[in-house]
N, C-alpha and C positions, 0 to 999 in steps of 0.2 A: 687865629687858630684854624679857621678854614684854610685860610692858604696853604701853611702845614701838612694837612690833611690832604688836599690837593696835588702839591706834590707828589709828596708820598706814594698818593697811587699811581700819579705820572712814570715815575722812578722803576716802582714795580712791574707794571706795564712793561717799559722799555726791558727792564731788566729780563723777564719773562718773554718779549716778542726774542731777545738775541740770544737767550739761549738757546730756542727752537729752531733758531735761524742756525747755531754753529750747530748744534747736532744734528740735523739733518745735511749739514757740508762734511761730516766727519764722515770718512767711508767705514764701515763697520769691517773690525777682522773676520776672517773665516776661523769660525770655529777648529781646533785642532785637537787631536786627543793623541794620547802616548801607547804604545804598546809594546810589549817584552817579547821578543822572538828567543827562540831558545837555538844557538849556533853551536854546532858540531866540528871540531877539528882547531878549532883556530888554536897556536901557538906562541905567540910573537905580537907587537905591535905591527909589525907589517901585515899578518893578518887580520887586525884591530879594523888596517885600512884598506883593504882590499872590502872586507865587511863596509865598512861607510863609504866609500869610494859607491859600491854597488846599490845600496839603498837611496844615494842619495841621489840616483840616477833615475829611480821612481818620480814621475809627476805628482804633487803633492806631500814630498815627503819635504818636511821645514828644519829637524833636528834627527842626531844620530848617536849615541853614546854606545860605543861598542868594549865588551872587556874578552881577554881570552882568559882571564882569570876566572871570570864567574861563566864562560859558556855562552853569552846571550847579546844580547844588543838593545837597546832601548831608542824607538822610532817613532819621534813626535812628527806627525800626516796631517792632510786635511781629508776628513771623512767621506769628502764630496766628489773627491777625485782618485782616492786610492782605497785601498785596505790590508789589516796585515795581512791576508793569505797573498796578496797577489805580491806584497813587498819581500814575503819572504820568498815566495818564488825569482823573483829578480837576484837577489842574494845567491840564490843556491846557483843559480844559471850564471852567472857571472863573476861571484867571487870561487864558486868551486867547493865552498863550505855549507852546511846542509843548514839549513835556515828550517823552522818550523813555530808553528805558534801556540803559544802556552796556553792551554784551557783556566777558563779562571776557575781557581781552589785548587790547583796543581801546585806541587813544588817546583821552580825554578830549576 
């Protein structure tokens, strides 16, 4: 019954040294967060992509969903290196269509 016991905590042990051991090898993502820019003008999916084409020309920006249907764009960033005001400025400066950022409790 000792032995058992023995084990066991052997087992544990290891089991516990190698998990500390892969998470600490694991590189951690960068935090990212989403935000809704409110776009003026667009028409068309070509301005869809003139719109993500521009955003995604920001450093830090990872994802881009643009509609000319709803007006807006949705720009998942990493916090660290951008933000919405400056990505909606990139937007206006480069696709030509007025990029701004939605205050939160504003309507869309």
């Amino acid at each position: 019954m000792k032995t058992v016991a023995a084990v066991a905590v052997i087992v544990v042990m290891f089991v516990a040294t190698f998990v500390r051991i892969a998470e600490s090898q694991t590189p951690a993502k960068p935090a990212t967060e989403t935000c809704t820019l409110k776009v003026s003008g667009m028409t068309c999916g070509g301005c869809e992509a003139a719109v993500r084409m521009a955003a995604r020309s920001v450093d830090g920006v990872t994802d881009v969903k643009a509609s000319y249907a709803k007006g807006n764009a949705e720009v998942t960033f990493d916090p660290s290196k951008t933000n919405p005001a400056a990505i909606a400025k990139v937007i206006t400066e480069k696709s030509g269509f007025k990029a701004e950022t939605i205050q939160p409790g504003t309507k869309k």
